[in-house]
N, CA and C atoms of all chains as a GROMACS GRO file, in nm:
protein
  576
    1UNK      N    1   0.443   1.043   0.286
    1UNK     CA    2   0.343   0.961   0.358
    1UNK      C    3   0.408   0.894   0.481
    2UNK      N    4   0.332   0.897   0.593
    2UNK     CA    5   0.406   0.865   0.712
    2UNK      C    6   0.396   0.664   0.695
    3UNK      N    7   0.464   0.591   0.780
    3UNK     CA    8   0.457   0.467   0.784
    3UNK      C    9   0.371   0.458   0.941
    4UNK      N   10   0.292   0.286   0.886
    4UNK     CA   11   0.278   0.280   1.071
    4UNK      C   12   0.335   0.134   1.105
    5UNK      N   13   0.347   0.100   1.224
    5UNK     CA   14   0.408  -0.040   1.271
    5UNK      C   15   0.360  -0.107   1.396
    6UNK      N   16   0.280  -0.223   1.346
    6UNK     CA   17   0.217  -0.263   1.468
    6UNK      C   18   0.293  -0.416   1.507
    7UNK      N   19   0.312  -0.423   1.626
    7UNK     CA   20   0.437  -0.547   1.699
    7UNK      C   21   0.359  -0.584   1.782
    8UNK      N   22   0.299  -0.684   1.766
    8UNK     CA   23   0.248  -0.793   1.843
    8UNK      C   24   0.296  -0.877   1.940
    9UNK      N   25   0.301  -0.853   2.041
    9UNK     CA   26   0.358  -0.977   2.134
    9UNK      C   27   0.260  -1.054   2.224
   10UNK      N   28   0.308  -1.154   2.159
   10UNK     CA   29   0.177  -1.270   2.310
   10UNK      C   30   0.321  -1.293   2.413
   11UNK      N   31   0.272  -1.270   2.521
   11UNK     CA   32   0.375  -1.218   2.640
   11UNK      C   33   0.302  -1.325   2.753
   12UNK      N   34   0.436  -1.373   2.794
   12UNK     CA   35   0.441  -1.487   2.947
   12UNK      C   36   0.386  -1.475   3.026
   13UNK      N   37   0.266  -1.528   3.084
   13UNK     CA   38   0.174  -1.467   3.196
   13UNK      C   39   0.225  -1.392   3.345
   14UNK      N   40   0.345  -1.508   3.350
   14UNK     CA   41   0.464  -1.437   3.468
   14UNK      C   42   0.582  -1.327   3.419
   15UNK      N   43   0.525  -1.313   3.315
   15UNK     CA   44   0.646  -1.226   3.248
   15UNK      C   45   0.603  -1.072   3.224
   16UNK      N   46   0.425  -1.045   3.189
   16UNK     CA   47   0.378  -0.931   3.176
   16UNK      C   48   0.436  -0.790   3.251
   17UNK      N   49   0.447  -0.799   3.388
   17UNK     CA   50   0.448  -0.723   3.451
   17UNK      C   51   0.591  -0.658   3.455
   18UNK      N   52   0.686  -0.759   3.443
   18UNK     CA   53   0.846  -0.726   3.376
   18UNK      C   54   0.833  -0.643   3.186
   19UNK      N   55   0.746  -0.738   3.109
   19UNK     CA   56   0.700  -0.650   2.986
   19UNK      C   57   0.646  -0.535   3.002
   20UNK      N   58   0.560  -0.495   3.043
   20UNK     CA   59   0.511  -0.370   3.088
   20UNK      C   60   0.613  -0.227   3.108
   21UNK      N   61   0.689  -0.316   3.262
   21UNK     CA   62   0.795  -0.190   3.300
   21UNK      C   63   0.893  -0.144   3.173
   22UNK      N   64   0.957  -0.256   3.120
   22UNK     CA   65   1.054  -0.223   2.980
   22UNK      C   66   1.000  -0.138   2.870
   23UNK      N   67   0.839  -0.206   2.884
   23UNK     CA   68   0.774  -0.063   2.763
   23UNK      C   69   0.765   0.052   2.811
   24UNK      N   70   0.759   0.064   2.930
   24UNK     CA   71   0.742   0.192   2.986
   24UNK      C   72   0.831   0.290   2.950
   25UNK      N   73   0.956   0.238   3.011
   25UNK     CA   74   1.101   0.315   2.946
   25UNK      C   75   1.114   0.330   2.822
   26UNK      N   76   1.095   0.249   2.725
   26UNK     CA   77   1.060   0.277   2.580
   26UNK      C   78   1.012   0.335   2.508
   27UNK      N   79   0.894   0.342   2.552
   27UNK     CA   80   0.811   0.481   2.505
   27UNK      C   81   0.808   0.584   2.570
   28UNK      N   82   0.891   0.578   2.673
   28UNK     CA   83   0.917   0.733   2.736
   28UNK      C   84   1.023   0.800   2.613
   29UNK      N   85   1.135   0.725   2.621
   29UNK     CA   86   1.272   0.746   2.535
   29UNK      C   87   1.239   0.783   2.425
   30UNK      N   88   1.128   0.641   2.358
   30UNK     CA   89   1.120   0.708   2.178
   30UNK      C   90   1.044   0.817   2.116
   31UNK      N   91   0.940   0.820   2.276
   31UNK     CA   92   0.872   0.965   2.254
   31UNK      C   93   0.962   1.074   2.201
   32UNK      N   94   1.070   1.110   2.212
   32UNK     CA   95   1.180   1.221   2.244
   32UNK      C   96   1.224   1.171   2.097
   33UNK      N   97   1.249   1.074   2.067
   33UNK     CA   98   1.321   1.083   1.893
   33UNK      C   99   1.246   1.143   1.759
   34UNK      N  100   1.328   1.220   1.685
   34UNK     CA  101   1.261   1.252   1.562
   34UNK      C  102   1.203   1.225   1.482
   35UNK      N  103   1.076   1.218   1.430
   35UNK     CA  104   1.018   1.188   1.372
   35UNK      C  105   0.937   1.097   1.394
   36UNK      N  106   0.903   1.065   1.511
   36UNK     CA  107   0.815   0.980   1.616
   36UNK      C  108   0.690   1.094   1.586
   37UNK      N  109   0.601   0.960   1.584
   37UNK     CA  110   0.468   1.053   1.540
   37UNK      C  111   0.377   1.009   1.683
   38UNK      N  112   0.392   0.887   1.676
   38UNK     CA  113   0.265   0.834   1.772
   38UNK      C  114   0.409   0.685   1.822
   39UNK      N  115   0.402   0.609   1.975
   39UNK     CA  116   0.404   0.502   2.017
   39UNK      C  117   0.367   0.516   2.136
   40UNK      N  118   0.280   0.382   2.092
   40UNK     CA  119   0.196   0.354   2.209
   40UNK      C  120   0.183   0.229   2.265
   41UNK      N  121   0.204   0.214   2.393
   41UNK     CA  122   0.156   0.013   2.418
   41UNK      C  123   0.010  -0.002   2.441
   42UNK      N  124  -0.038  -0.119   2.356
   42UNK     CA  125  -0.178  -0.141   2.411
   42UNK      C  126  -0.237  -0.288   2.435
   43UNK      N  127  -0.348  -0.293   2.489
   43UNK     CA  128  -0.322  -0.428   2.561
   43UNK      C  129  -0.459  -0.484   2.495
   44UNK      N  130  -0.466  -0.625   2.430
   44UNK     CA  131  -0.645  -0.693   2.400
   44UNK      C  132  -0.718  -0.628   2.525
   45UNK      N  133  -0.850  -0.604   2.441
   45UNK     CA  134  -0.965  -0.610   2.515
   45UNK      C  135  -1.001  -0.761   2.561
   46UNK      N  136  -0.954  -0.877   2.489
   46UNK     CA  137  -0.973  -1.006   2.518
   46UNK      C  138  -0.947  -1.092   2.521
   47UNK      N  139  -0.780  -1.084   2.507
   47UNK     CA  140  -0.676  -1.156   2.605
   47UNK      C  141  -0.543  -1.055   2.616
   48UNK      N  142  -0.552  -1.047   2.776
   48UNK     CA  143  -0.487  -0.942   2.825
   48UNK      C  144  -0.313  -1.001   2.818
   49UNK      N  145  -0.332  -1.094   2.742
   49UNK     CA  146  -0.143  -1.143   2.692
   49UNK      C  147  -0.105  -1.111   2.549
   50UNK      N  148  -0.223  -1.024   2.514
   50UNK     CA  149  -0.160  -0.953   2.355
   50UNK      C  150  -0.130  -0.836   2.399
   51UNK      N  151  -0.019  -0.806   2.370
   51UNK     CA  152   0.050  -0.664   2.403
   51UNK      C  153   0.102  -0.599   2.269
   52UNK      N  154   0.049  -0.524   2.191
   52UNK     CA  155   0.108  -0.447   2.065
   52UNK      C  156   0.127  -0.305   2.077
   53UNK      N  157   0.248  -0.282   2.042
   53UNK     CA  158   0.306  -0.165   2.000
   53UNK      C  159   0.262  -0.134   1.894
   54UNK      N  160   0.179  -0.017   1.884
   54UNK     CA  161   0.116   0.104   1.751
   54UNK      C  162   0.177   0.197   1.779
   55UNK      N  163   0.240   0.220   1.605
   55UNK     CA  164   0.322   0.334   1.613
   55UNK      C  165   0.301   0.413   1.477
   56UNK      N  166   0.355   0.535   1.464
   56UNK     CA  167   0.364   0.599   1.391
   56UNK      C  168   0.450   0.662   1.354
   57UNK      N  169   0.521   0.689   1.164
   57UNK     CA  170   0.688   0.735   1.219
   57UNK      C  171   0.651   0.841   1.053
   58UNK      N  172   0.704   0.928   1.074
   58UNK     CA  173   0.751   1.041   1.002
   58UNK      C  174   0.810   0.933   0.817
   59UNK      N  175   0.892   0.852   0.832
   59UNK     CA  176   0.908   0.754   0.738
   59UNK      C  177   0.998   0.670   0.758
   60UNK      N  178   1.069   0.583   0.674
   60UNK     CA  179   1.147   0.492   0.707
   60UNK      C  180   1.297   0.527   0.774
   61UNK      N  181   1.346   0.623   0.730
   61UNK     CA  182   1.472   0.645   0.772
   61UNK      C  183   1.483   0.671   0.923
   62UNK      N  184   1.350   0.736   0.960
   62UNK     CA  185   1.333   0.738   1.122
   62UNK      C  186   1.343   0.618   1.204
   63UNK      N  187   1.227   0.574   1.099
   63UNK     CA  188   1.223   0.403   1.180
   63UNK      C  189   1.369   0.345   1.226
   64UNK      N  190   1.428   0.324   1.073
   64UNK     CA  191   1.570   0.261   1.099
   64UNK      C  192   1.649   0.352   1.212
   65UNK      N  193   1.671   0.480   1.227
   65UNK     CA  194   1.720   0.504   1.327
   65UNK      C  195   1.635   0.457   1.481
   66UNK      N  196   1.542   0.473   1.461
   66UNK     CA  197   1.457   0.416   1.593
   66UNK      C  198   1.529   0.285   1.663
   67UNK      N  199   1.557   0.169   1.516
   67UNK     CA  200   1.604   0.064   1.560
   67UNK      C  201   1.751   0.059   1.576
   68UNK      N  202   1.813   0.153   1.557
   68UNK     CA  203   1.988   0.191   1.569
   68UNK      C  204   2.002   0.255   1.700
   69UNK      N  205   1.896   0.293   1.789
   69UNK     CA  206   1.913   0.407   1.878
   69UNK      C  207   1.927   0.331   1.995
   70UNK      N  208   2.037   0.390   2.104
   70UNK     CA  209   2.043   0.350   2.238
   70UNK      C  210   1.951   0.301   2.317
   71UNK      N  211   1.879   0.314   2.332
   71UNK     CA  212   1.740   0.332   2.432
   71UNK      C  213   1.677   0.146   2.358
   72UNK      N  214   1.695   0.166   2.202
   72UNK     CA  215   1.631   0.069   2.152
   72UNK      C  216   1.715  -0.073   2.196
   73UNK      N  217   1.849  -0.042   2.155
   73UNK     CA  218   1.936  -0.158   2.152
   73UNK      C  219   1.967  -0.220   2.274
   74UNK      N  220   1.958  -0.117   2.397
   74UNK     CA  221   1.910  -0.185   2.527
   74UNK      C  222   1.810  -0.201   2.575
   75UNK      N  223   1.684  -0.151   2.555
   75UNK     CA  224   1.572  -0.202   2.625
   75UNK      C  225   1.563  -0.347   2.538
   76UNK      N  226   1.548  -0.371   2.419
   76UNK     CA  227   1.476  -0.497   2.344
   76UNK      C  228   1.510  -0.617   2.405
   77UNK      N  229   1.658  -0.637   2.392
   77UNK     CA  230   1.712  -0.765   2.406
   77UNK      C  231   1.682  -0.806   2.573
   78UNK      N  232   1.656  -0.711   2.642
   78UNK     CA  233   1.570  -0.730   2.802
   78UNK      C  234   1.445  -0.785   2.790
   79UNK      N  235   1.386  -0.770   2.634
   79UNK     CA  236   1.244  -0.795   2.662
   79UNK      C  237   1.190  -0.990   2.569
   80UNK      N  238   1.346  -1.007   2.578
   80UNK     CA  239   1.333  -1.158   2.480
   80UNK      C  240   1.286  -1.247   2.576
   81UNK      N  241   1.307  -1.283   2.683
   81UNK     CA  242   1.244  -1.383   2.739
   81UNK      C  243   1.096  -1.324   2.818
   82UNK      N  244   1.049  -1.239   2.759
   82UNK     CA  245   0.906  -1.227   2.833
   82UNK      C  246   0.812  -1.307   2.753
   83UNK      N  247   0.798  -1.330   2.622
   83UNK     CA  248   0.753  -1.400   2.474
   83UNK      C  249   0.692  -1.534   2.442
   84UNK      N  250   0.570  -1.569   2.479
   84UNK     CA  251   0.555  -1.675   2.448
   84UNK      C  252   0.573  -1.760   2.306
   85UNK      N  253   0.531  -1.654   2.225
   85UNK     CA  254   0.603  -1.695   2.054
   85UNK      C  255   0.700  -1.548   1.959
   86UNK      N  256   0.743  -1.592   1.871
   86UNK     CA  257   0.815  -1.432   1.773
   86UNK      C  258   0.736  -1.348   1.786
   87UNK      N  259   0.768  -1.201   1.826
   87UNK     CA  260   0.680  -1.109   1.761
   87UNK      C  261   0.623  -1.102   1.619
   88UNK      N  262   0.498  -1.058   1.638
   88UNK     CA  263   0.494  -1.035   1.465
   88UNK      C  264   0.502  -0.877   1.437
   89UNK      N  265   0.595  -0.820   1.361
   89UNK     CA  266   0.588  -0.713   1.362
   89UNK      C  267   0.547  -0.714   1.213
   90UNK      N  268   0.468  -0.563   1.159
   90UNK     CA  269   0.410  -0.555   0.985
   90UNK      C  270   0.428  -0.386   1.029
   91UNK      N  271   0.498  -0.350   0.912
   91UNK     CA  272   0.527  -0.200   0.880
   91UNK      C  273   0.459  -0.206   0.743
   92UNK      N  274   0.369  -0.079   0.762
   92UNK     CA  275   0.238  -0.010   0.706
   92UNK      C  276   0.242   0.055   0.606
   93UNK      N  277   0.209   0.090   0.504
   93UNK     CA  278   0.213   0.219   0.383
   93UNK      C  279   0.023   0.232   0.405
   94UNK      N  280   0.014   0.340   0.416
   94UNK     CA  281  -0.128   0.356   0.420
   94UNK      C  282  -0.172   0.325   0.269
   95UNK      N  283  -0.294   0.312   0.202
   95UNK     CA  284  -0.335   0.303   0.094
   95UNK      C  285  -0.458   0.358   0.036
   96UNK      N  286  -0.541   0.386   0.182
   96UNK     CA  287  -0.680   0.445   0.117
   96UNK      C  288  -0.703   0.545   0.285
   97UNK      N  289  -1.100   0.701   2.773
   97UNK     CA  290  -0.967   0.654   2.707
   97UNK      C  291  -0.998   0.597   2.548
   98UNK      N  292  -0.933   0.633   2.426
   98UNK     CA  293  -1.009   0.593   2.295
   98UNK      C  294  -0.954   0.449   2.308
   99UNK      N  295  -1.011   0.389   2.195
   99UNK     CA  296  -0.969   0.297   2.169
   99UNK      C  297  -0.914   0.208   1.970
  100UNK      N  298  -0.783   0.123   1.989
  100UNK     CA  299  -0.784   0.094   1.866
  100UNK      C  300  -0.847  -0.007   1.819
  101UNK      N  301  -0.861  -0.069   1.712
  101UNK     CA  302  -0.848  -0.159   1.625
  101UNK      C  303  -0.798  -0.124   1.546
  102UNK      N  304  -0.753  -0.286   1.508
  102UNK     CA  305  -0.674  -0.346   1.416
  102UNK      C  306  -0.717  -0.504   1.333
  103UNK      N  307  -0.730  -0.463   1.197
  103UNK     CA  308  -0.791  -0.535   1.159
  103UNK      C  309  -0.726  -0.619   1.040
  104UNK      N  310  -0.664  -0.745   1.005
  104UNK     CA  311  -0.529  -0.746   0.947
  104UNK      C  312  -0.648  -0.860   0.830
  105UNK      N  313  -0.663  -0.854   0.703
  105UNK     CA  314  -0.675  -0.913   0.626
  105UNK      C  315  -0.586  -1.006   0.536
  106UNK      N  316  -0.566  -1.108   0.508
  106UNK     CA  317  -0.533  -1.215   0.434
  106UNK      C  318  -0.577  -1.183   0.240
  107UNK      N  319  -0.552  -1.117   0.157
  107UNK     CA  320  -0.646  -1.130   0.042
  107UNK      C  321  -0.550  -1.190  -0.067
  108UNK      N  322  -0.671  -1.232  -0.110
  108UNK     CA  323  -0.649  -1.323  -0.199
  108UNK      C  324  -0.605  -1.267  -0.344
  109UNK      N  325  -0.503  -1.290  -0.414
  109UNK     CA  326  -0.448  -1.253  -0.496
  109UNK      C  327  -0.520  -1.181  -0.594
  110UNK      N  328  -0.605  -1.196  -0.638
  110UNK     CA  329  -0.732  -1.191  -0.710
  110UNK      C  330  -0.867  -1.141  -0.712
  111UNK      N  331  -0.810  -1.096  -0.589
  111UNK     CA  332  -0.964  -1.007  -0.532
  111UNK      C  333  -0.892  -0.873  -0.462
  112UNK      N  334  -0.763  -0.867  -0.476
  112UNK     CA  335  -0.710  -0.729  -0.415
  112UNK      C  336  -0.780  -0.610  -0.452
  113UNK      N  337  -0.845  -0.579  -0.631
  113UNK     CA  338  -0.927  -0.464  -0.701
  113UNK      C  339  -1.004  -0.451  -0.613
  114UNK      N  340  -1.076  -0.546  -0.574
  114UNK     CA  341  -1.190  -0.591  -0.576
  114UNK      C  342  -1.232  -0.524  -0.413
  115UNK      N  343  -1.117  -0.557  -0.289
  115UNK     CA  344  -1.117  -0.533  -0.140
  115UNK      C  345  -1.084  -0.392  -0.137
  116UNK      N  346  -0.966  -0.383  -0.240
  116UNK     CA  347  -0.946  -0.209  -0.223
  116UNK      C  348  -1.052  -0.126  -0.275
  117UNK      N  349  -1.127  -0.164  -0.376
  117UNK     CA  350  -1.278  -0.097  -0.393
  117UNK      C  351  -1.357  -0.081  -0.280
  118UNK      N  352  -1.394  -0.168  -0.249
  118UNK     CA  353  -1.506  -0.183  -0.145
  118UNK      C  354  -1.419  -0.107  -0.004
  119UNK      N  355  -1.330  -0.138   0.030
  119UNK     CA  356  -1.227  -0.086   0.162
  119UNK      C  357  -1.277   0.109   0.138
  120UNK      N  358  -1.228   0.156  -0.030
  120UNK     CA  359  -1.261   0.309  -0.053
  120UNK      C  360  -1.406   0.352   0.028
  121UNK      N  361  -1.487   0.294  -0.048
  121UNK     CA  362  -1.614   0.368  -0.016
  121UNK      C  363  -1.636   0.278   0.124
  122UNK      N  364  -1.598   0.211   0.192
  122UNK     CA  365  -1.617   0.196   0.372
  122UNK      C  366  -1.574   0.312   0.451
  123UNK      N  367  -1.410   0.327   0.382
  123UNK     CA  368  -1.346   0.424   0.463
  123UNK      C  369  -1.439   0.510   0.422
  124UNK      N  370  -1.476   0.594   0.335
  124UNK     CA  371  -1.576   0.720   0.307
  124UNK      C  372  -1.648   0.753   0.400
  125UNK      N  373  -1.730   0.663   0.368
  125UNK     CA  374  -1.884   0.652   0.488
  125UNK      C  375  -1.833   0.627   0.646
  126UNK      N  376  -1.724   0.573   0.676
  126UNK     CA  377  -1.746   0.546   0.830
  126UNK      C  378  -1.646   0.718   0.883
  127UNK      N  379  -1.563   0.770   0.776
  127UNK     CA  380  -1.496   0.820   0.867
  127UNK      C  381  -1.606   0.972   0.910
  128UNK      N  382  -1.736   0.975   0.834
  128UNK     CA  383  -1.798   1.052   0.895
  128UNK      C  384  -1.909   1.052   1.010
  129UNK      N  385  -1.852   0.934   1.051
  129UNK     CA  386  -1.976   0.860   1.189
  129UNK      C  387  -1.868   0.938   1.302
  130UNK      N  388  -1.966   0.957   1.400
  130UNK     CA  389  -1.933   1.011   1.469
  130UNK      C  390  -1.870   0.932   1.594
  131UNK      N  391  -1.738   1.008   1.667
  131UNK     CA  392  -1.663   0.906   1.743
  131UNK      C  393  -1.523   0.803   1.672
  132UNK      N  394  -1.557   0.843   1.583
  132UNK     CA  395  -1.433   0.757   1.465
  132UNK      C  396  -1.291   0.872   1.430
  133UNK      N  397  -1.211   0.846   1.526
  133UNK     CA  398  -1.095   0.914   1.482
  133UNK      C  399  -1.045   0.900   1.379
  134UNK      N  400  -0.978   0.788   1.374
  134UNK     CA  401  -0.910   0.733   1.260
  134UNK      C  402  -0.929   0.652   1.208
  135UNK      N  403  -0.953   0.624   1.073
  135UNK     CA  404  -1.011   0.486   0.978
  135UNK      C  405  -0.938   0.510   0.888
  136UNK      N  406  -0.825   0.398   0.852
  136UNK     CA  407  -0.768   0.376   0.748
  136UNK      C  408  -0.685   0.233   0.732
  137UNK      N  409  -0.697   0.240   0.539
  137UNK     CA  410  -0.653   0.106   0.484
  137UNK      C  411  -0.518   0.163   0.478
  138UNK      N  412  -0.431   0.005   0.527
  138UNK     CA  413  -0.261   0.009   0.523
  138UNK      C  414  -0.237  -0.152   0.434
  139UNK      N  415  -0.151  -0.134   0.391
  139UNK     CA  416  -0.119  -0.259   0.317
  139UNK      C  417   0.062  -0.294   0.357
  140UNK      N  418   0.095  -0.406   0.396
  140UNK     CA  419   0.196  -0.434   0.455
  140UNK      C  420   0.302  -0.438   0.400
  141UNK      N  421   0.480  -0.355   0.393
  141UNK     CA  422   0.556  -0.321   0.304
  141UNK      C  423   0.611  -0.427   0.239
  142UNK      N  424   0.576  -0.574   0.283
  142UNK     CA  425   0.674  -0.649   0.304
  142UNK      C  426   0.615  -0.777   0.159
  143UNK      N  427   0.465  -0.756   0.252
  143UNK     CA  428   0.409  -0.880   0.208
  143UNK      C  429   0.217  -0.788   0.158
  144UNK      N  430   0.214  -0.754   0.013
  144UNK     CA  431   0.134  -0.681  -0.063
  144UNK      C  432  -0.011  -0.724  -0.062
  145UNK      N  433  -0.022  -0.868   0.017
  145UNK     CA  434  -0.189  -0.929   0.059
  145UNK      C  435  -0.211  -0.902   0.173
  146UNK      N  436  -0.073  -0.892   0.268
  146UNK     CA  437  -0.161  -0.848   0.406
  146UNK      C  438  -0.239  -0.683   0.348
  147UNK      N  439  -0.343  -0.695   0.387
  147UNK     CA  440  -0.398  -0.520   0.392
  147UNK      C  441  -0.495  -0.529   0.495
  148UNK      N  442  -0.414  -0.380   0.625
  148UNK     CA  443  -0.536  -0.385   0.724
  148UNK      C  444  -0.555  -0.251   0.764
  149UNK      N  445  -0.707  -0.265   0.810
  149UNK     CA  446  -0.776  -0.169   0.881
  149UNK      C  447  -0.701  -0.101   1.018
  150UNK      N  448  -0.656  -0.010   0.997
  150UNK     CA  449  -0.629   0.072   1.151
  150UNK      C  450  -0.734   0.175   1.174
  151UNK      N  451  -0.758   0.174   1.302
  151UNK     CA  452  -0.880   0.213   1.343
  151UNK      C  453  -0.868   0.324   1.485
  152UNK      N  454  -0.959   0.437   1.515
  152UNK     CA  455  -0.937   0.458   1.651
  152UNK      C  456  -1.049   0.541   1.655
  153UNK      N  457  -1.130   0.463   1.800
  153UNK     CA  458  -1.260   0.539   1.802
  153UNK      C  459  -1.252   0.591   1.960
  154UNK      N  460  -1.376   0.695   1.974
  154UNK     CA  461  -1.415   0.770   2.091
  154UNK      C  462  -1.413   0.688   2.244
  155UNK      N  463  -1.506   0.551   2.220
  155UNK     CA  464  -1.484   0.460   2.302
  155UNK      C  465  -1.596   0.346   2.183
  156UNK      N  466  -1.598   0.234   2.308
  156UNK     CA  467  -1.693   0.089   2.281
  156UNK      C  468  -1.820   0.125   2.206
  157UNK      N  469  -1.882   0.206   2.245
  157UNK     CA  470  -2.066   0.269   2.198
  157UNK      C  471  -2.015   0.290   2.051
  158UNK      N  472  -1.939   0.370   1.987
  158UNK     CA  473  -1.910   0.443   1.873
  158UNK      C  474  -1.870   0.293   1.799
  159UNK      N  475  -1.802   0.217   1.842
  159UNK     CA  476  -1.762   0.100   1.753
  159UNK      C  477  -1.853   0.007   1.729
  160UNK      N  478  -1.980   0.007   1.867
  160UNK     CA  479  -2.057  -0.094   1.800
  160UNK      C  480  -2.154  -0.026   1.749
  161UNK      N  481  -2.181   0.134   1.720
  161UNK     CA  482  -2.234   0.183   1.636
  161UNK      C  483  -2.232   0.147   1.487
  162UNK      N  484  -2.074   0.154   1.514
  162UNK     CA  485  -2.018   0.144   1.330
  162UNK      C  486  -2.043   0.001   1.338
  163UNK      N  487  -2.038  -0.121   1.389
  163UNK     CA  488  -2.112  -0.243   1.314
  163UNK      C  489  -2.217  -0.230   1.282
  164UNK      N  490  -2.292  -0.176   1.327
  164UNK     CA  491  -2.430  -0.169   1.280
  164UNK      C  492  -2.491  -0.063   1.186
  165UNK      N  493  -2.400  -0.012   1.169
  165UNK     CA  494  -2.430   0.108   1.036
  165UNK      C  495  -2.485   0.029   0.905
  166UNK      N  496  -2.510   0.080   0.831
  166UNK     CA  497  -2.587   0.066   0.704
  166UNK      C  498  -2.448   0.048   0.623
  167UNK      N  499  -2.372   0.122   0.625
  167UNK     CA  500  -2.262   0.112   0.517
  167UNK      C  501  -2.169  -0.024   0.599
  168UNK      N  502  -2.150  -0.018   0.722
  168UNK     CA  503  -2.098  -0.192   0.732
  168UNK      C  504  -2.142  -0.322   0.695
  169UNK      N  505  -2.255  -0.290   0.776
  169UNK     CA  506  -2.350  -0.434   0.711
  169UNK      C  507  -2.357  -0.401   0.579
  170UNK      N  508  -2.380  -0.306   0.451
  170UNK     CA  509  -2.407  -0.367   0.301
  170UNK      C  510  -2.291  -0.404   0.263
  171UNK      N  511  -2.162  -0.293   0.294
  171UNK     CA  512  -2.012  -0.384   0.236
  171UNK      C  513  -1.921  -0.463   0.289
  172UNK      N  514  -1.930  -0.510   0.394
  172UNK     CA  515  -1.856  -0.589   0.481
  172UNK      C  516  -1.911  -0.721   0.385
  173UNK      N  517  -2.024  -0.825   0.419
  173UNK     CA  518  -2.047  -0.873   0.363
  173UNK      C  519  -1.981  -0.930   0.183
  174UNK      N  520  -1.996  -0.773   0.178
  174UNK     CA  521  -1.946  -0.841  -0.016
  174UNK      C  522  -1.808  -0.852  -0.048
  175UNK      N  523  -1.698  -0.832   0.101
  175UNK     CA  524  -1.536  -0.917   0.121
  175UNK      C  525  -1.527  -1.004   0.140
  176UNK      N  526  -1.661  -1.096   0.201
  176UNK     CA  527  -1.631  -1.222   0.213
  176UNK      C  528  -1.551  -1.279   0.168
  177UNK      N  529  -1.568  -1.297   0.016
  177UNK     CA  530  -1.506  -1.399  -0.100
  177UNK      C  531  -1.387  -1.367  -0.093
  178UNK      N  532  -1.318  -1.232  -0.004
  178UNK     CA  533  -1.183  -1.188  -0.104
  178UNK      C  534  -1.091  -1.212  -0.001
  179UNK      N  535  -1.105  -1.307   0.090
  179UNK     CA  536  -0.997  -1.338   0.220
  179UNK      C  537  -0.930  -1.468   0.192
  180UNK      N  538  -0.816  -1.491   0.200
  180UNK     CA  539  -0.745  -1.612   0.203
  180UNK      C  540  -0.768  -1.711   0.308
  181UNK      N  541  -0.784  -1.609   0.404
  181UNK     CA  542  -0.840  -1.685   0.605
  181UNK      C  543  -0.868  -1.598   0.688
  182UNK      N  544  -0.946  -1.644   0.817
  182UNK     CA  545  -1.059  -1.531   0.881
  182UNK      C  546  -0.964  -1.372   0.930
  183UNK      N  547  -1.033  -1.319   0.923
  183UNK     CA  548  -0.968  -1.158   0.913
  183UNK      C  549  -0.907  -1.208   1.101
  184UNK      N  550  -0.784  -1.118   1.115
  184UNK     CA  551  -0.763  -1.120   1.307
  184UNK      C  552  -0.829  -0.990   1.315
  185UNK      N  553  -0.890  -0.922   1.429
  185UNK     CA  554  -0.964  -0.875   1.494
  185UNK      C  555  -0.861  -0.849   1.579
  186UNK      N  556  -0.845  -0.752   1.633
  186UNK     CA  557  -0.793  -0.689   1.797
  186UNK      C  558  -0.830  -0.573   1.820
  187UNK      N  559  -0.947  -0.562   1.967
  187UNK     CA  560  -0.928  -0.422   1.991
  187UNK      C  561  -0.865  -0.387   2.075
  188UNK      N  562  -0.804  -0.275   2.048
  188UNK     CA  563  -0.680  -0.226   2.211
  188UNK      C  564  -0.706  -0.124   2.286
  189UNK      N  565  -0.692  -0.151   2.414
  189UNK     CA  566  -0.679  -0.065   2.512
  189UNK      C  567  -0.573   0.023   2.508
  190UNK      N  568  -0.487   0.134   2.515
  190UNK     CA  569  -0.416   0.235   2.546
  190UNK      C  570  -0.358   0.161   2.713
  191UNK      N  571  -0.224   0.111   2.727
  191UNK     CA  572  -0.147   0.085   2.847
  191UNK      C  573  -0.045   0.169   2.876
  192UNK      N  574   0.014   0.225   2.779
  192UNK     CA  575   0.152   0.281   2.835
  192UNK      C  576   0.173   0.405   2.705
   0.00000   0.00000   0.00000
């Protein structure tokens, strides 16, 4: 059963457009890793400062490499001061 | 461009039978409306009350179709009781 992972960020009004570019590179990169099913950035329909990452991963061991991988360990820590509060991230087991 | 939701429930210890019942026969009935990519219950690895709706439809028309379906309005309603606090709601746009 695949996992999914949705990461919530409420993002700095002056900071979006710096958030944006960093996802860009991100999901170019993790497109290309194994077992990447689906990542995607997407933005509220009704407040355009929720920015969540939906993803989809083959299973956990991917994931964890996802979060071990080059691309990851430098884009993120670029993207800490865009944040108005913690991400919330929740990894998924489907159920029905 | 489709679009997601995400629909993150709170349940209450005690009514989990009870949401995952009613969640079965929703998913049933909606995933054959038309415009509904993806409809499915996920329950969170971490923490076994979050359980949410991931969603992905054709566009806006198809989603406010499905509120108004017959099978939303009779079972939506009868989760009321089974939430700890108000469900979050997000629909997303596709950015990156």
């Amino acid at each position: 059963m695949t996992i999914k992972v949705v990461a919530k960020h409420y993002v700095k009004p002056e900071k979006v457009e710096d958030y944006i570019g960093l996802s860009k590179e991100l999901v170019k990169e993790t497109l290309k890793e194994e077992g990447c099913i689906e990542y995607g950035l997407y933005r509220d329909s009704e407040n355009l400062l929720i920015l969540t990452m939906i993803e989809e991963w083959e299973d956990n061991k991917c994931l964890e490499r996802h979060f071990n991988s080059k691309h990851f360990k430098e884009i993120v820590p670029l993207m800490a001061d865009c944040f108005e509060k913690e991400v919330e991230i929740n990894v998924y087991n489907k159920m029905v």
